[in-house]
N, C-alpha and C positions, 0 to 999 in steps of 0.2 A: 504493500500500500504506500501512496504517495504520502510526506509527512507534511510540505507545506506546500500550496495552491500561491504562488507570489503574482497578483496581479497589479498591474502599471497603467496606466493611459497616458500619451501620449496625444499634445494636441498643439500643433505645429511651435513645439519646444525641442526637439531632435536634441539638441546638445547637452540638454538635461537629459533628458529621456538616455542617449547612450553610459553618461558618467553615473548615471545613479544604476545602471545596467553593471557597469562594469565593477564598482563599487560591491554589490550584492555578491558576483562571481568571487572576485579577489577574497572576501572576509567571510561568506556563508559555509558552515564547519561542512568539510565530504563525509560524513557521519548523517549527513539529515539527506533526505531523500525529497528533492522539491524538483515543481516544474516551471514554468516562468510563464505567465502571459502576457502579452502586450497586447492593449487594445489601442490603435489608432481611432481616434474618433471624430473624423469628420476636418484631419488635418489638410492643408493644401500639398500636393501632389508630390511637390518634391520635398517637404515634410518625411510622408509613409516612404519616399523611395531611399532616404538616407537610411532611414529606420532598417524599410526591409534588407539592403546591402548589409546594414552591422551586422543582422541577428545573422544572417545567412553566412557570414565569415567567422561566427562562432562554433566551434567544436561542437561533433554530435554527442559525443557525451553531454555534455548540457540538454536539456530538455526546453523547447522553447515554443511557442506558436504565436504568430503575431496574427491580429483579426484587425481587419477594415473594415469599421462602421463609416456610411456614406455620409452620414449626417452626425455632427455635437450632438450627444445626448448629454450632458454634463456629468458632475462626478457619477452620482446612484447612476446612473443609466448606463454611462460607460462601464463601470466596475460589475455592473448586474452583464453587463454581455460576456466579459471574462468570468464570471462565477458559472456560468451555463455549461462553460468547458472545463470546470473543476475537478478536480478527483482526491485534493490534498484533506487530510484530517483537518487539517487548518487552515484557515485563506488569510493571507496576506498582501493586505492593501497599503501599499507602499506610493508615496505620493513620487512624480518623478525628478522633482526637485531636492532631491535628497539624497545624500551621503553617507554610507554607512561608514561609523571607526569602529567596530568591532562585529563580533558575530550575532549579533540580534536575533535574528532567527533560530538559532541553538538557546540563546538566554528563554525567547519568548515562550519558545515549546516547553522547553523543561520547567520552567513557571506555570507554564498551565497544566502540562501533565501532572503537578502537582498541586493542586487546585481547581479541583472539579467545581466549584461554587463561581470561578470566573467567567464570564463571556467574551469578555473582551479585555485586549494588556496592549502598551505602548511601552518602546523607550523612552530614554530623555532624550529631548531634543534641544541641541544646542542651536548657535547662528552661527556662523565662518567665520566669527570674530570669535568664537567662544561666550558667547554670553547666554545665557540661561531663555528657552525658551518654552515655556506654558504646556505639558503634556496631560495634566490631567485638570480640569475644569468643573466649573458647574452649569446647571441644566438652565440654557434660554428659559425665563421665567418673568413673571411681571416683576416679581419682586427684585430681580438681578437688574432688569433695564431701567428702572424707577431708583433705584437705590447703589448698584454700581454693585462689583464685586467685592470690594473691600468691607465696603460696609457687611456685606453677608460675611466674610472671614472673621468679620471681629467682632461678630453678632454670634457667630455659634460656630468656633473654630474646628470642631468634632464634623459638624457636616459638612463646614464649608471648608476644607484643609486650604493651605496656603497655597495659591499654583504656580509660583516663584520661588519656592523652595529648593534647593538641592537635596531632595534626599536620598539616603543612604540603603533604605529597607523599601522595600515596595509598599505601596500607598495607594489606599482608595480611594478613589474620585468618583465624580458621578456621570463622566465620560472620557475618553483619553483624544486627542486631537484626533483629529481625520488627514494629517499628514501620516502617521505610518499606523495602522488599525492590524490587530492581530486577533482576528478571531476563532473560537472552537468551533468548525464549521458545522455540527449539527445545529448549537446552538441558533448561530447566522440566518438557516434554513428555517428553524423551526418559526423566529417572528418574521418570516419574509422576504431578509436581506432590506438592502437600502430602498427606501420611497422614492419610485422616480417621476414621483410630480414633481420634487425638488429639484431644481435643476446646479445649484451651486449655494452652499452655506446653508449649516444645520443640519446636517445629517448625523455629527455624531450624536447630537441631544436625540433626535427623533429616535434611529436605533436604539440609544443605549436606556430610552425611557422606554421604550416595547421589550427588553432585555431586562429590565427591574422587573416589570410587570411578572417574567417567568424567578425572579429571585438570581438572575444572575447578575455577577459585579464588572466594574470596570477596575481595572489598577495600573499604574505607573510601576514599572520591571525597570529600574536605576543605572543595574548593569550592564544594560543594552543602553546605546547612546548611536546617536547621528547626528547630521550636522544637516538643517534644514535652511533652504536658501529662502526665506518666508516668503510668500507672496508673487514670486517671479516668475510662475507657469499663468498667473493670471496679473494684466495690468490694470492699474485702478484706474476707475471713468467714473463718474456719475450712472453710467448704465450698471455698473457693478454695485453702486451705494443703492440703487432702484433693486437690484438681484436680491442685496440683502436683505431689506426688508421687507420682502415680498417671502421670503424663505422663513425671517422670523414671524411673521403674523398668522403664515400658513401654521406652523409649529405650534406655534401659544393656541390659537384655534384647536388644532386637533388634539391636544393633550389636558388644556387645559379648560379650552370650554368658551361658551357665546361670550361670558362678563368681564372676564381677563380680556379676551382679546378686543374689546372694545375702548376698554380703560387705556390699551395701550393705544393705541390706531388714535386716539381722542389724542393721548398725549405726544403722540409722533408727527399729529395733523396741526399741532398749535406749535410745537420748537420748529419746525420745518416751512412755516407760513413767515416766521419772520426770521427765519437762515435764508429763508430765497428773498427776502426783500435786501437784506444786506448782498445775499449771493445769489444773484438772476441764477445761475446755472443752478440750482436748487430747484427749480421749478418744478421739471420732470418729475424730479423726486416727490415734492410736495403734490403733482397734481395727480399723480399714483396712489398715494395715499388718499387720497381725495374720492379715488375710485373704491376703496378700501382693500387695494395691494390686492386685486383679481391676481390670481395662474396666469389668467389668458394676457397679463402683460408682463410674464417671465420674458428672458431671451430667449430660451426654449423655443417658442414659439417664432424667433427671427434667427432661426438657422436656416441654411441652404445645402440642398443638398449635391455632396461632393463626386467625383466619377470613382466607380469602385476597378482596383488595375488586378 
């Protein structure tokens, strides 16, 4: 049996996409028996063609399959195309911006093989400077957006653990980033895998609150570490500030219900009415809200679709 399922997307970032490839190879113990997917998702042509020459110059020993979606489906949609061609006890969703320094994959299994109560483990995630970056979190909540996270740390440190800590022992959170997600694949299967009405931001609250529901935990594994380039397989717009909260309202809705998500939408529609008076380009944003952050004005829906080679 396969031991870990490592899937990637790729979406016209190729020089991430190869280093954090080659990263994996270099550091992942010959002891764990994994296979590698890459899903291209809708990248432009010579994108997938750089891609498919790397994997293709890679040794057959390695195990690899690269898949061409014609179209962005974003993260849940990409990662569910790779989960379809799964076989591994554990799936590993590794962001492609990202560097491995050690063996992570050996850390992670052996963590959870001994921890059957977990569903989901990350490393630590550093930045290329070395500076501590956020692996385990708490859950999009009205109470978090209204009051910030600090305030919830130092309101009830027990649930809300500090996510700027270095720790030493592994650590429960109440989600682990969606940069490197290391799941027990039954568990993954059994609430669904990722919701792909989401099409970018929020996915790990959404999972990892369909994962408490079965009593399974999230944790931070210390020992594993990487070095994550934050943010640079996606650049920031205003269409991406629109992304997000359209990702968090969907979230607080489904989880949380008609009255929260109203509370917030009221208080997202009043700081953002006079953010776009100072900042015209806030508008879009503001006038989305407005609509009260519909699906049907994800980018999801302003994708085009690509020629498949």
């Amino acid at each position: 049996m396969i031991d870990v399922s490592v899937i990637l997307i790729n979406y016209n970032s190729e020089k991430y996409t190869i280093n954090c490839i080659t990263s994996l190879l270099e550091h992942t113990s010959k002891k764990l028996s994994c296979e590698y997917i890459v899903v291209d998702n809708g990248s432009e042509p010579e994108s997938y063609r750089v891609i498919k020459e790397f994997i293709n110059s890679i040794p057959d020993s390695f195990s690899f399959e690269l898949i061409r979606s014609n179209i962005n489906t974003g993260f849940g949609g990409g990662n569910m195309i790779g989960v379809q061609k799964a076989k591994g006890k554990y799936l590993a969703f590794v962001n492609n911006d990202t560097i491995l320094e050690n063996d992570c994959l050996f850390f992670l299994k052996k963590f959870m093989d001994n921890n059957s109560n977990v569903g989901v483990c990350g490393p630590q995630a550093f930045t290329q400077d070395k500076k501590i970056l956020s692996t385990i979190d708490h859950f999009a909540s009205l109470g978090r957006e209204l009051f910030g996270r600090k305030f919830l740390e130092k309101l009830n440190p027990t649930k809300f653990p500090n996510r700027k800590k270095l720790y030493i022992e592994p650590q429960q959170g109440q989600f682990v980033a969606g940069s490197f997600m290391f799941f027990r694949g039954e568990d993954f299967n059994r609430v669904g895998g990722f919701d792909t009405n989401i099409f970018l931001y929020y996915e790990e609250t959404d999972i990892c609150k369909r994962l408490a529901k079965i009593n399974k935990t999230a944790f931070l594994v210390p020992d594993a570490t990487f070095i994550h380039y934050h943010g640079a397989s996606t650049e920031k717009s205003i269409a991406i500030k629109v992304e997000l909260k359209i990702s968090l309202l969907y979230v607080i809705k489904k989880h949380y219900g008609i009255l929260p998500f109203y509370i917030l939408l009221t208080y997202l529609q009043i700081r953002y009415f006079f953010s776009s008076i100072v900042k015209p380009k806030y508008w879009p944003l503001f006038y989305t809200l407005l609509l009260q952050a519909p699906l049907t004005r994800s980018l999801k829906h302003k994708q085009k679709i690509k020629p498949i080679f």
